[in-house]
N, C-alpha and C positions, 0 to 999 in steps of 0.2 A: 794537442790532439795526439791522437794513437793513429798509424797506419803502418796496414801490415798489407806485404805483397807474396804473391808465392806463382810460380812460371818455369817453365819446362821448353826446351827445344827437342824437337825428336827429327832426326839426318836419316836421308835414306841414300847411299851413295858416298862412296872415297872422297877423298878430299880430289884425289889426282884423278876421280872420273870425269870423263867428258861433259854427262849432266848430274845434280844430283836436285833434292828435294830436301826444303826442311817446313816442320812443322813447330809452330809457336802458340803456346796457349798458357794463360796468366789472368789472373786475378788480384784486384787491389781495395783494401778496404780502409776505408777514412773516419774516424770518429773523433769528437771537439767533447772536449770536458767541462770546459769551461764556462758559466755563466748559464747553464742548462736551468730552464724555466718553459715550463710545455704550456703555458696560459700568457708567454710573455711573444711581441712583435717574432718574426722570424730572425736572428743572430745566427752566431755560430756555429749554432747545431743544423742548421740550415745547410751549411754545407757537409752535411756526413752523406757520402756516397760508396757504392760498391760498384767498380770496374770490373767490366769482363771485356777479354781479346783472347781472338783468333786469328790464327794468318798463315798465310803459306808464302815463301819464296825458293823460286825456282833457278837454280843456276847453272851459264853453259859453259864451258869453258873454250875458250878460243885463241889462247895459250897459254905456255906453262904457267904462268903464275896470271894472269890476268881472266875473270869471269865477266860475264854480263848475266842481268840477273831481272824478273820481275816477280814482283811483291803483290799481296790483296791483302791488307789486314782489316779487322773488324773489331770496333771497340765499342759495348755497350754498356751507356753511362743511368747510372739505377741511382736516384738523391733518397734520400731515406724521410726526410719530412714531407708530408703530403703537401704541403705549401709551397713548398718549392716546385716550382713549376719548369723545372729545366734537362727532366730526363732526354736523352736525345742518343742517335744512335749512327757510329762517325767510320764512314767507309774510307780506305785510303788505297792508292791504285799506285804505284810505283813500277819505273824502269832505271835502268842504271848497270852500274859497272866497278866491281871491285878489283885489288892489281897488288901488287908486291913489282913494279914494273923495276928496280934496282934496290943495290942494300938499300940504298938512302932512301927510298919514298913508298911510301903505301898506303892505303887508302879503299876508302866505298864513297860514291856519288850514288844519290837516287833522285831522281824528280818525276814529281806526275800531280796526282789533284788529289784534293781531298774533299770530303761530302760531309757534311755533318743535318741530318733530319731529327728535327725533333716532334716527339711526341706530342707537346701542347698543339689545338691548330691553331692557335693564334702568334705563336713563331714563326718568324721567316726562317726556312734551310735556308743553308748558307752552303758554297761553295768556294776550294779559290786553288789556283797554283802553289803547290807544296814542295818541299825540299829538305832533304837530310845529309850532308854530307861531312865526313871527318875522313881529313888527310894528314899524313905525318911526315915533315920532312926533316931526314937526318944527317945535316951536310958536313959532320964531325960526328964522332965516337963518344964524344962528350957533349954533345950539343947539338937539341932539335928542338923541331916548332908544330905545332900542332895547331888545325886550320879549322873551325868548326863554326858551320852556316845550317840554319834550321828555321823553318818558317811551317806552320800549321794553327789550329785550333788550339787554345787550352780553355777551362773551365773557369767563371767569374766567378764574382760572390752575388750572391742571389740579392735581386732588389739591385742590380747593376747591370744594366744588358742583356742580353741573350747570352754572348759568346766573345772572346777575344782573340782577336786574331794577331799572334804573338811571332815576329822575325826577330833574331838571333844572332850576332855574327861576334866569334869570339876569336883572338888569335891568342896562344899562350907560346914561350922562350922558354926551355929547359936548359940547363947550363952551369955543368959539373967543371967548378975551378980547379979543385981538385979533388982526390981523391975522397975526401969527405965532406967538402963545401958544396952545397949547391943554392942556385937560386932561380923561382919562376917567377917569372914577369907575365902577368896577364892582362888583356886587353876586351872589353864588349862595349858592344853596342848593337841597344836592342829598341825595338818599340812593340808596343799594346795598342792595338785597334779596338775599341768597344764598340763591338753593334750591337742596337737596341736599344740603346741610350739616347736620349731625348737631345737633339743639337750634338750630339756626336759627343766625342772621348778618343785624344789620342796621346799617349806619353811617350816621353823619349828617353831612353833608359840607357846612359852611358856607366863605365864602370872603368877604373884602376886597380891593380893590387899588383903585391910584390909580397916573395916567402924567401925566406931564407932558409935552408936546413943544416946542421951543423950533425954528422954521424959520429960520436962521440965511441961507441962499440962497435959493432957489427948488428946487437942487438938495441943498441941505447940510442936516439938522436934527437936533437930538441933544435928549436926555433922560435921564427917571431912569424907572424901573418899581419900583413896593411891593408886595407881594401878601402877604398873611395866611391861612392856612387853616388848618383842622382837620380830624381826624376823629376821631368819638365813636364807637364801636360799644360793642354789647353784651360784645364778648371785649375783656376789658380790655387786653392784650397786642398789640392791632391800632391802640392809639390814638396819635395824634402830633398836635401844630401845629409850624408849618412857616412860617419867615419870611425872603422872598426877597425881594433887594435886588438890582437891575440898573441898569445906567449904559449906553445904547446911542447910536451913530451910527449916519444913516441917509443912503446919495450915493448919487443915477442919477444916468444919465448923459445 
């Protein structure tokens, strides 16, 4: 598939202003090449869709380096085959609080809900408690960790549910041995909720990896990537582990 996105942020307000405003507007389009047949069952092409979002987040600051902040975004999901029956149109309400509160840690928390209605009436909206949050903690000069917890809606494959309802929780290790060595150690664990699905659908999605980077120039550096994952679900027939080995170069210029 081909997807292309294109998105703007427009700030009304200093950074060091007491409030300021920003405005967010983006567009995402999705298209499958693959296996395309217009007389054939729904596949692939079944999932071409075009995203559209809007959203405003408003921020106060209530000191020097710490804001609190709430959000409205609006994302409306357009599937491109008429057979798909899964357009739907997904409100999110957020409050929260971003901080640079020492060198060492900074971060954004948002929690609130999220709405997703769809078009078809013979879908159930769905609603649930949502969450976004990415924090960084730098407890060394050479070495930090990165916190990141996410729970909402994301889209199925058509002919599977309505909707899934996808939590997230990853922790990643940065950690520069030296000067040109480094290695991330990553950690998730996630699950997929399917609702709409006949006796239900739920997977457990844990994950391993390790990178190593070797800065060979300033401009030159290469390495290896490990990654380990699974998934467990209740349908025995949906389960895999999955072990990917990669060798990469990396030149600017």
């Amino acid at each position: 598939y081909r997807q292309q996105t294109l998105g703007g942020i427009f700030g009304y307000g200093a950074q060091g202003a007491q409030g300021r405003f920003e405005l967010e507007l983006g567009t995402m389009s999705k298209r499958y090449y693959n296996n395309a047949s217009p007389t054939a069952a729904i596949g692939v092409q079944g999932n071409n869709r075009d995203d559209g979002t809007v959203g405003g987040t408003f921020y106060w600051r209530i000191a020097p380096k710490t804001s609190l902040l709430a959000q409205v975004k609006r994302t409306g999901i357009d599937f491109k085959d008429d057979r798909t029956l899964l357009d739907s149109t997904e409100m999110r309400y957020y409050a929260g609080v971003t901080w640079e509160a020492t060198a060492a840690t900074t971060g954004i928390v948002k929690v609130g809900t999220v709405r997703k209605d769809f078009k078809e009436g013979t879908r159930t909206d769905v609603s649930t408690p949502s969450w976004d949050a990415q924090i960084q903690w730098t407890p060394l000069t050479y070495s930090k960790w990165d916190f990141i917890l996410s729970r909402g809606w994301r889209e199925t494959t058509p002919g599977l549910g309505d909707t899934v309802l996808a939590t997230n929780s990853i922790v990643r290790w940065t950690h520069n041995w030296t000067s040109q060595f480094l290695t991330t150690a990553t950690g998730m664990y996630g699950t997929d909720d399917y609702k709409g699905v006949t006796g239900g659908r739920n997977d457990k999605l844990p994950s391993l990896g390790l990178r190593a980077t070797y800065q060979m120039r300033r401009w030159l550096d290469f390495g290896a990537d490990y990654t380990w994952s699974k998934r467990d679900s209740n349908i025995d027939s949906a389960d895999y582990k999955k072990n990917v080995i990669m060798l990469f170069v990396n030149a600017t210029l």
